[in-house]
N, C-alpha and C positions, 0 to 999 in steps of 0.2 A: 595508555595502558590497555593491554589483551583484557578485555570481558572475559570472567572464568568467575565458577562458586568456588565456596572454600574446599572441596574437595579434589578440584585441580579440573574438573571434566570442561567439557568446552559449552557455553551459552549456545543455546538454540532461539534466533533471535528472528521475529520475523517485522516485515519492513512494510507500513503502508504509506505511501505517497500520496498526495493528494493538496488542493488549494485548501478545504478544512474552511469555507466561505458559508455559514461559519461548520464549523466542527458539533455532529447532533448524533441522537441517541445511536443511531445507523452505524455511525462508523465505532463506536463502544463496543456493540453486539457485535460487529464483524470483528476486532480487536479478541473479545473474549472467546469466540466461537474459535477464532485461530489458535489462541494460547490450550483452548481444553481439544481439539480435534487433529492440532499437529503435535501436542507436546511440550510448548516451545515457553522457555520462560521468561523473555519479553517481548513486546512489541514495539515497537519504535513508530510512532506518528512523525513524519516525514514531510514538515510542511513546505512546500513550496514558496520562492521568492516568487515567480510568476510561472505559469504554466504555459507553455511555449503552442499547446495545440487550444487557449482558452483565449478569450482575450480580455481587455485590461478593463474594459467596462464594467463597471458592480463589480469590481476586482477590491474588498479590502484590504487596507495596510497589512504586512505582515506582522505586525504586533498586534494587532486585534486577531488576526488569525489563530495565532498562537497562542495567544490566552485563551482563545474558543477551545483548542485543544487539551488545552492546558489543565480545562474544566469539565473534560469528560476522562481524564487519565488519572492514574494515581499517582502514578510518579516513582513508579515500584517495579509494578509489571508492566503497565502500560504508560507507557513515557512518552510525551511531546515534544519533539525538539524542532528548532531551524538550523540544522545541520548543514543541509545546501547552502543554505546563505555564509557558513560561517567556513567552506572549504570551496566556495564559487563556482559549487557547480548549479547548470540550466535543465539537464537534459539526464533522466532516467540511468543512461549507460554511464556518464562520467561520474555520476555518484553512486553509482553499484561498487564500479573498479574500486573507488575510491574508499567506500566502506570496506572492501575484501583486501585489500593491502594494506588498510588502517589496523585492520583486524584479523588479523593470516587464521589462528584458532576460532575465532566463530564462525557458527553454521545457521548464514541466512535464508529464508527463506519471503520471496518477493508476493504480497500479497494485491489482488486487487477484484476487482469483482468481473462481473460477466461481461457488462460493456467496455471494460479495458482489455479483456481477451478481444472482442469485437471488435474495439480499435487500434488494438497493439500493430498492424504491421504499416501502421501514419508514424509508429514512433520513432525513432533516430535508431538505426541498428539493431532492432529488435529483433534478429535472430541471437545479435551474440548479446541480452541481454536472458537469454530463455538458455543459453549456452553456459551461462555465468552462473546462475544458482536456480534449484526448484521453483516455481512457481505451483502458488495454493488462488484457485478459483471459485470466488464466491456468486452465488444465485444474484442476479438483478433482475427483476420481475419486467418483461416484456424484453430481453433479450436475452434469454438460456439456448433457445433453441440456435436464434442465427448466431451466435455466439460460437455453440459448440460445433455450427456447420460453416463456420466461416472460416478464412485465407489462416488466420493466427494455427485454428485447431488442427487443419487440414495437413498443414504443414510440420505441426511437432503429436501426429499421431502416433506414432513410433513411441513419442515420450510419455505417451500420457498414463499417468499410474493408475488403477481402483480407488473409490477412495476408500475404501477398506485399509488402505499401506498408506493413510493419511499420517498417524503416526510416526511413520520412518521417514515421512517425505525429504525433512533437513537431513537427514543424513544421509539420503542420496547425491553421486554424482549429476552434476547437470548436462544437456537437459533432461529434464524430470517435470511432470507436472499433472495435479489433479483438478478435476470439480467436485468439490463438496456442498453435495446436498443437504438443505436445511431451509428451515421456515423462512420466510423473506419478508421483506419489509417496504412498504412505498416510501417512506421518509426519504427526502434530499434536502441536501442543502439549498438549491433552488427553489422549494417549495417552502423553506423555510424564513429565505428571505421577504418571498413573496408575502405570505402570511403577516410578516411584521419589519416591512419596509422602512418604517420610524425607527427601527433599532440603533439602523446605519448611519451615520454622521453623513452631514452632505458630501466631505472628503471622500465619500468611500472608496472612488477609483483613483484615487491619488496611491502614488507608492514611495 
């Protein structure tokens, strides 16, 4: 079924990806800062089966993962799914496509923060995923600058919008893409596990 409200227009749906190892207040804030600064009336938490540039070690199950998601979304606007797992895809670009032919009427927009602009050109055809829909860039505290000065930014300068036109971002052609400035946060999941290492079952890097 096409995603659409009852008056026929088309969802503005934006996508965060991520392991969600576990899923904390961080990626909530970026979820809601997306939905009030793009427009957009859902978000989609996007949990990965494994992440192909992470590795497996302190890797949780993805049913713990998912419930960690599960527990900071509402399930309204901000929604949890294992959608890769349930259409096979590994790798960023085959579940874009995948979503954009699933859904010809929605207008997604791929969200990730400042260190994934910083790493995007390790990713698997990461031009023609900046090709495929907007990208919305959120602040991560100790890489904004080489972020925005690095191979990903340099390359889709041409695209890069104000974010003043944060607003209209999903409804531009791609590529398109902004940074959006806003208060930031040190929280990670890393830092979380750390903090409370007994949470984890000894299985944790089992999958």
């Amino acid at each position: 079924m096409v995603p659409r409200w009852g008056d026929g227009r088309r969802l503005r749906i934006g996508l965060l990806g991520g392991s969600f190892n576990p899923a904390h207040s961080g990626h909530r804030q970026v979820a809601e800062l997306a939905l009030r600064r793009l427009g957009l009336d859902q978000v989609w938490l996007l949990v990965s089966p494994g992440n192909p540039l992470k590795p497996r070690a302190g890797m949780a199950p993805i049913e713990r993962r998912l419930r960690s998601a599960a527990a900071i979304a509402d399930g309204r606007r901000v929604v949890a799914t294992d959608i890769e797992r349930v259409i096979h895809t590994r790798y960023t670009i085959d579940t874009l496509r995948t979503l954009v032919r699933r859904f010809p009427r929605a207008r997604f927009v791929w969200l990730m923060g400042a260190d994934g602009l910083d790493g995007l050109p390790h990713w698997r055809r990461w031009r023609e995923i900046a090709a495929l829909m907007p990208i919305a860039v959120l602040p991560r505290p100790s890489y904004n600058h080489r972020a925005l000065a690095g191979r990903a930014a340099h390359a889709l300068s041409r695209a890069r919008r104000p974010a003043r036109e944060a607003g209209v971002l999903a409804e531009r052609d791609a590529p398109a893409w902004s940074f959006l400035p806003t208060p930031q946060t040190d929280i990670s999941a890393t830092a979380l596990r750390n903090a409370a290492h007994n949470t984890w079952p000894a299985d944790a890097g089992s999958r």
